[in-house]
Structures are given as structure tokens and as C-alpha cells.
N, C-alpha and C positions, 0 to 999 in steps of 0.2 A: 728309718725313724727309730730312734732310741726309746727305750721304756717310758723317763717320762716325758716327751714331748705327744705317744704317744695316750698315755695318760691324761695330760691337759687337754690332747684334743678329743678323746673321751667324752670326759667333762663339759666341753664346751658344746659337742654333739647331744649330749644329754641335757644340757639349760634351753636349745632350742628346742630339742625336741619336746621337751616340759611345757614351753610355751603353745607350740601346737597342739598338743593332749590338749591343754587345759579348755582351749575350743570348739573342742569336738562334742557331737553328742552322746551320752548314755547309751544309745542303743549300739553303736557303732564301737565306744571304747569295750562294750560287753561283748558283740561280736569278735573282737581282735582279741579279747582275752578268753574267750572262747576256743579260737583258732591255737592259740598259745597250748594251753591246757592240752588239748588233743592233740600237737607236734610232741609236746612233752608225754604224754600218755604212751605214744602211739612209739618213741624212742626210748621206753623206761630200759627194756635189755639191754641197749648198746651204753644208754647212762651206766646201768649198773656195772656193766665190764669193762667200761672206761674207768670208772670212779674206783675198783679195784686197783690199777696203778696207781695212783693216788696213798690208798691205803696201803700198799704196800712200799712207796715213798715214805710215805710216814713212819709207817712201822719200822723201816730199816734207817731214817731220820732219829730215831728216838722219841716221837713225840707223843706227850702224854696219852695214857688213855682215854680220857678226855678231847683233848683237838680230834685225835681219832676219829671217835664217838662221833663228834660234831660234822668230822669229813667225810661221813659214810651214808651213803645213800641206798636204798631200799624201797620194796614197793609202798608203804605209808608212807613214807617222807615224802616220796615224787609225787603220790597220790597228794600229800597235804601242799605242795606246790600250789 
């Protein structure tokens, strides 16, 4: 599958699955984003040393200090996830 065929079907997995959210209850959408939060938590090191290539893509891409800035993850960022 190609980038965007994959991408439209993204997209289209995301409008369904928006329709299902939207039925659910409160306590069950807080639960799963609860679960979320603490897979996230719970992998911040391996984000953080992943997201190092990344930055140093950039870095040797040229791009601003800024995109940078914005591409770099840390324990407050993941925490503000």
C-alpha cells in the first residue's frame, strides 16, 4: 500500500472509529484514556530515545530551531500528553 492510499485509509478508520467514541460512555472513554496515559508513562524512556533520532534527523535536515523545539520530547511534554 502506498503512503496515500494508506493515509485515506487512516482517515476513513478514524471517521468510524469517531462514530463509535461518540457512543460510548464517560466512564469507559476515561478508562481507555487512562490505559493510554500509563502505556505512555510507562514507555517515556524508549519515546525519549526514539525521539533522539528524530532530532538528530532534523538537526542534520537543517531545520529550524524551532521545528526542533517543537519535535522534541521530554519528561513534561509526555507528562502533558
Amino acid at each position: 500500500m502506498n503512503k496515500n492510499n494508506f493515509i485515506k485509509q487512516l482517515g476513513i478508520k478514524s471517521k468510524i472509529a469517531s462514530t463509535k467514541l461518540a457512543n460510548i460512555n464517560s466512564n469507559t472513554k476515561n478508562r481507555a484514556l487512562q490505559n493510554a496515559k500509563d502505556i505512555i508513562l510507562s514507555s517515556a524512556l524508549e519515546l525519549i530515545k526514539v525521539n533522539q533520532q528524530d532530532i538528530d534527523n532534523a538537526i542534520n535536515k537543517k531545520l529550524s530551531t524551532a521545528m526542533i523545539d517543537r519535535l522534541t520530547l521530554n519528561m513534561n511534554r509526555i507528562e502533558g500528553m
